[in-house]
C-alpha positions as CSV (number, residue, x, y, z in Angstrom):
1,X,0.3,-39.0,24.6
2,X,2.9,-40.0,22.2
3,X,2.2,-40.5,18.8
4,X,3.6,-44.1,17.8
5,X,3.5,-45.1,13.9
6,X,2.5,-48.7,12.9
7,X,5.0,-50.4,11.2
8,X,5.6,-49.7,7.8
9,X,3.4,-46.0,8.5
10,X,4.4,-43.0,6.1
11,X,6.0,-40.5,8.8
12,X,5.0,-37.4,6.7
13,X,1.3,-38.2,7.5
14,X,2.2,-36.9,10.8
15,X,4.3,-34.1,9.8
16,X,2.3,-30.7,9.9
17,X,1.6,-29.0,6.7
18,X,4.4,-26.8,4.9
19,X,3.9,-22.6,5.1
20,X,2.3,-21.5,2.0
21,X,4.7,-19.2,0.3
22,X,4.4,-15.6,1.4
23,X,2.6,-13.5,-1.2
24,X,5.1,-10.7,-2.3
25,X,4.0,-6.8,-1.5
26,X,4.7,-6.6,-4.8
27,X,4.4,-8.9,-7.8
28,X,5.7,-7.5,-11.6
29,X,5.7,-10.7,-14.8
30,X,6.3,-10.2,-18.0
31,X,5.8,-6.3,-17.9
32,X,6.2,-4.9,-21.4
33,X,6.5,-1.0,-22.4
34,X,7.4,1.1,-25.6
35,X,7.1,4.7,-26.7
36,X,6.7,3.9,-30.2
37,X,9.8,1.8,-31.6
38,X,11.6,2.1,-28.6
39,X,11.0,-0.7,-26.1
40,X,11.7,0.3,-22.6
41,X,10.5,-2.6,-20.8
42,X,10.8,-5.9,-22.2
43,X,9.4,-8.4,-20.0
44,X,10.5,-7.4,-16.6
45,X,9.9,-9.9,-13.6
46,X,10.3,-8.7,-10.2
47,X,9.0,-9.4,-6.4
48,X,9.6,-7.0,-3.5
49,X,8.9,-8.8,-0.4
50,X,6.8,-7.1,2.4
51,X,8.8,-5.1,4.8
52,X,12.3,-5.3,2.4
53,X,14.0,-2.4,0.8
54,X,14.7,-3.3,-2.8
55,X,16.8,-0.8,-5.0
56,X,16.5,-0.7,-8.9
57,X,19.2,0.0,-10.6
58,X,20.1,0.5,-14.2
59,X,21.6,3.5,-16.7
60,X,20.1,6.6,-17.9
61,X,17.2,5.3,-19.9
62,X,16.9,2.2,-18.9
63,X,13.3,2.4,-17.6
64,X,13.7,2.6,-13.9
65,X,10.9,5.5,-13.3
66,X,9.1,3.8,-16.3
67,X,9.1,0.4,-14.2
68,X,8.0,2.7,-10.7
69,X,5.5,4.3,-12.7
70,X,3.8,1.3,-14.1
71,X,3.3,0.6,-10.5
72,X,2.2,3.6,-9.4
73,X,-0.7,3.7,-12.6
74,X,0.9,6.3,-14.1
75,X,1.6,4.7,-17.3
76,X,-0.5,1.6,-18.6
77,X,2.1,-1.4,-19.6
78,X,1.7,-2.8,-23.1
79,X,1.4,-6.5,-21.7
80,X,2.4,-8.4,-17.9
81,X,1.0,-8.9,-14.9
82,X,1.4,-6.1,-11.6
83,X,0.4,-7.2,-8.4
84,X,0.5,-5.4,-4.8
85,X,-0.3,-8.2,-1.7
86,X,-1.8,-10.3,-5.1
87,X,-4.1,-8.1,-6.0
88,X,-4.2,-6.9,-10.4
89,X,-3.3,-3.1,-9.8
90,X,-3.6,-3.2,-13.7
91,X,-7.6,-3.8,-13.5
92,X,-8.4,-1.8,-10.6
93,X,-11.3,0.5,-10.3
94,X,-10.9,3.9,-9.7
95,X,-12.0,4.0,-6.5
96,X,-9.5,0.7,-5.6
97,X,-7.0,2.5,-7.2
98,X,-7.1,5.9,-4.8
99,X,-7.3,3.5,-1.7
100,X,-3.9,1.9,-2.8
101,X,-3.0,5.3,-3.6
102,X,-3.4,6.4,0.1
103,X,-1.0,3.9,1.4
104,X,1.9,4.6,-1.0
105,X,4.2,7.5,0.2
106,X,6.4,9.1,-2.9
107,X,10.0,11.0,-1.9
108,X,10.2,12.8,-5.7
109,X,14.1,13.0,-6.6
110,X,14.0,17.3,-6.3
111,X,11.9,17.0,-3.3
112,X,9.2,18.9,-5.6
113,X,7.8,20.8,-2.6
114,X,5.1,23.5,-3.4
115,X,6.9,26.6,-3.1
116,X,3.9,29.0,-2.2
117,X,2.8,26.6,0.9
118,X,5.1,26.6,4.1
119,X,6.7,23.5,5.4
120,X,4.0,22.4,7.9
121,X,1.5,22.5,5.1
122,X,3.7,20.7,2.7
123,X,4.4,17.6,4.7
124,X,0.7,17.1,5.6
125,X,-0.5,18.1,2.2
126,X,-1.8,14.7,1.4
127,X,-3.6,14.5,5.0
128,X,-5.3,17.8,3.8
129,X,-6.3,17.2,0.3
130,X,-8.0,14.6,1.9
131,X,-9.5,16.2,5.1
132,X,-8.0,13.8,7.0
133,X,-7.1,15.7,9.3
134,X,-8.2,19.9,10.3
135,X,-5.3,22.6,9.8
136,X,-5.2,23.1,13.8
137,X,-4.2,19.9,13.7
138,X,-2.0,19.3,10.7
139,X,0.5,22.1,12.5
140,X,1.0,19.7,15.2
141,X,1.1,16.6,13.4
142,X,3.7,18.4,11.1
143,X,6.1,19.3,13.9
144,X,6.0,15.5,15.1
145,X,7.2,14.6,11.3
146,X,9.5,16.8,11.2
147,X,11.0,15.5,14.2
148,X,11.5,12.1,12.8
149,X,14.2,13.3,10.4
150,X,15.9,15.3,13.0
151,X,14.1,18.9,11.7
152,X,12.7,21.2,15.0
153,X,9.2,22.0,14.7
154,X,9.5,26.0,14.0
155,X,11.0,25.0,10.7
156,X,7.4,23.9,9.8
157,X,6.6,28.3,9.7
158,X,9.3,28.5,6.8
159,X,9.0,28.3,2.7
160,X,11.1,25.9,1.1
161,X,12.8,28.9,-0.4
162,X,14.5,29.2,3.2
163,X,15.5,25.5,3.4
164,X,18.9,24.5,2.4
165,X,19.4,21.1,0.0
166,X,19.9,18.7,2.6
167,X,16.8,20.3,5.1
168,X,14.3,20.3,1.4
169,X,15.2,16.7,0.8
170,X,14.6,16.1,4.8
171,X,11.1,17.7,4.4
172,X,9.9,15.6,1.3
173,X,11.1,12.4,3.7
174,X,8.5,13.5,6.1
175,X,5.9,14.7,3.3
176,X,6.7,10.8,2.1
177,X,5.9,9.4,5.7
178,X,3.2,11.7,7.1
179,X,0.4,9.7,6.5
180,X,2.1,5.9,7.6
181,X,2.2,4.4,4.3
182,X,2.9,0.7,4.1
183,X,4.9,1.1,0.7
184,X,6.9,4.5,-0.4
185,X,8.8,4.8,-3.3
186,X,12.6,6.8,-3.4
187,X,13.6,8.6,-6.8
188,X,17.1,9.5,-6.4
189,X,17.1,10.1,-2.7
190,X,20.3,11.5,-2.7
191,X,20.5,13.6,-6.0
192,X,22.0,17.1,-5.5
193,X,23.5,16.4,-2.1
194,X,27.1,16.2,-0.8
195,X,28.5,13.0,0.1
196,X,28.2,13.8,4.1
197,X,25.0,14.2,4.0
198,X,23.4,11.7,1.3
199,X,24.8,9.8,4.0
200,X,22.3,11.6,6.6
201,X,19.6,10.9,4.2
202,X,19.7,7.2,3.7
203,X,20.0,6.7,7.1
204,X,16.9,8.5,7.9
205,X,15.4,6.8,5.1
206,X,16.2,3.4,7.1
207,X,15.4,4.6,10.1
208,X,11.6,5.7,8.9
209,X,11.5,2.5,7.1
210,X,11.9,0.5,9.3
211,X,9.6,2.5,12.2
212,X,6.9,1.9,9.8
213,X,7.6,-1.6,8.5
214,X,7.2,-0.3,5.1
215,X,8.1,-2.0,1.8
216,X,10.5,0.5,0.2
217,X,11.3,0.6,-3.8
218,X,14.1,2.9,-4.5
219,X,16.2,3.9,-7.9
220,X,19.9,5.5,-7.7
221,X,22.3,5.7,-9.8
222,X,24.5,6.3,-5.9
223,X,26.0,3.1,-5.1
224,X,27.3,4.5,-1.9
225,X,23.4,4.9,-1.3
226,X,22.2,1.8,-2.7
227,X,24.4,-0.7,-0.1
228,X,23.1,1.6,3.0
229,X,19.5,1.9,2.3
230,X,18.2,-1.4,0.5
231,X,18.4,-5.0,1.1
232,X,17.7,-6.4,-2.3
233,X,19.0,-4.9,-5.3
234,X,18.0,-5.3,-9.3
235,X,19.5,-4.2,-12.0
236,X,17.2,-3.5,-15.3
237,X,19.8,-3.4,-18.4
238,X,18.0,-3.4,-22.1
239,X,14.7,-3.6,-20.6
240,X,14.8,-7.1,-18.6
241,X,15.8,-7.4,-14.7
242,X,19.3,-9.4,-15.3
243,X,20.5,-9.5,-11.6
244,X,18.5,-9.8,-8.3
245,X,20.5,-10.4,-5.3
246,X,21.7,-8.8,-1.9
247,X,22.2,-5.1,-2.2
248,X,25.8,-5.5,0.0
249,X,27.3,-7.8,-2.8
250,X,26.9,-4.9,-5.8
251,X,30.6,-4.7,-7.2
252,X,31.6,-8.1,-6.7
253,X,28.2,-10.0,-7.6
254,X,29.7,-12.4,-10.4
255,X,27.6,-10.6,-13.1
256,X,29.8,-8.2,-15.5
257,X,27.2,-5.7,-16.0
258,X,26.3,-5.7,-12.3
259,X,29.7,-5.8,-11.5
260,X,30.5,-3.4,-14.3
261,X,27.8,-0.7,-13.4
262,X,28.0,-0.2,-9.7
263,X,32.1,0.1,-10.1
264,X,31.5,2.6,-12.7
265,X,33.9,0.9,-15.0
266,X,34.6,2.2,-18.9
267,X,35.8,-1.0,-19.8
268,X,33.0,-4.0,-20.3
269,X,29.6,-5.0,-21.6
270,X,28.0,-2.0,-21.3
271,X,29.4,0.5,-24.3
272,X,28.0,4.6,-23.9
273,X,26.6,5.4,-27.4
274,X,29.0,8.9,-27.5
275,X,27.2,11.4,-30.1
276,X,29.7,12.9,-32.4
């Protein structure tokens, strides 16, 4: 039956009740860091939706691994607030802590296998450590990684001494997704490798992202890389985020130091200190 309104009736008593507002997959405010006089992070905000691909960009020193490592725990901020799906990462237990830990999958920017284990136990490493899984079993669970960045199983029998750039940085992909992570950080994904395939990489990189609806943090200084593989981009310049927007708009954003940066300009508000 049709709902009918007396006259003079408020319509929006009717109307059904607004979403709340999705709770980001993670939450940084007012994040502050120093090593001693030098103040990295000065009140960084910063939300990474679930299931978006947000790069972090910034120059040498800026504090883009400081920022990924405050997440991580790694480093204690001096003051702010982290959050991952609203929960204080800051005041976790230890135990809390590891069971965030075992859904966060890390691609290190050298790949940083472990050169005395072959491939097959370097990509299920983290399954081992934590007997989730038997050796038998890690072999085969290994060769199904591998697959996923386009690497045939029997390269699982080989060191990472036999691997060329390009197949290393494939194998830390897979080391990164082996165990389904819903959130995996990217330090310089394409470091060391030719144009051709840094292109390879990233799209990998989307294509795993996206297979696991993972939230994906990455930092480059690429910007070749940064338009393929993330969706947001944020640019951290004297320790504050001063540009959040679409990751296809970098070079023509509006912002000179955004604009400045990812056209790798010498002229305009950013000046390189040049030691004499």
């Amino acid at each position: 039956m049709r709902d009918v309104l007396s006259p003079g009736a408020d319509p929006a008593i009717l109307a059904p009740p607004a979403p709340a507002p999705a709770v980001p997959k993670i939450r940084m405010r007012g994040v502050r860091k120093a090593f001693g006089p030098k103040q990295v992070l000065d009140g960084v905000d910063l939300d990474v939706a679930a299931g978006h691909s947000v790069v972090i960009l910034g120059g040498s020193g800026s504090g883009k691994s400081v920022t990924i490592k405050c997440i991580l725990g790694l480093i204690q901020p001096d003051e702010g607030v982290i959050e991952v799906d609203g929960r204080d990462v800051l005041h976790m237990s230890r135990r809390e802590r590891e069971a965030l830990g075992d859904r966060i999958g890390m691609l290190f920017q050298n790949g940083a296998l472990f050169d005395s284990l072959p491939v097959w136990e370097n990509v299920c490493f983290k399954l081992l450590a934590q007997k989730r899984i038997t050796r038998a079993r890690a072999r085969d669970k290994a060769a199904e990684v591998l697959a996923q960045v386009g690497l045939a199983g029997s390269v699982g029998d080989l060191s990472p001494a036999e691997l060329s750039g390009g197949m290393q940085k494939r194998v830390a992909l897979a080391r990164a997704i082996a165990a389904q992570p819903d959130i995996i950080f990217f330090d310089e994904p394409t470091t060391g490798l030719d144009p051709i395939m840094g292109a390879v990489i990233d799209g990998l990189i989307v294509d795993c992202v996206k297979r696991l609806g993972a939230t994906a943090v990455s930092i480059t200084h690429d910007m070749a890389s940064a338009r393929r593989i993330g969706d947001t981009a944020a640019m951290l310049h004297k320790g504050h985020i001063v540009w959040n927007g679409p990751a296809a708009a970098l070079g023509h954003t509006g912002n000179a130091l955004v604009d400045q940066f990812a056209n790798g300009e010498r002229e305009g508000p950013i000046q390189m200190e040049l030691r004499k």
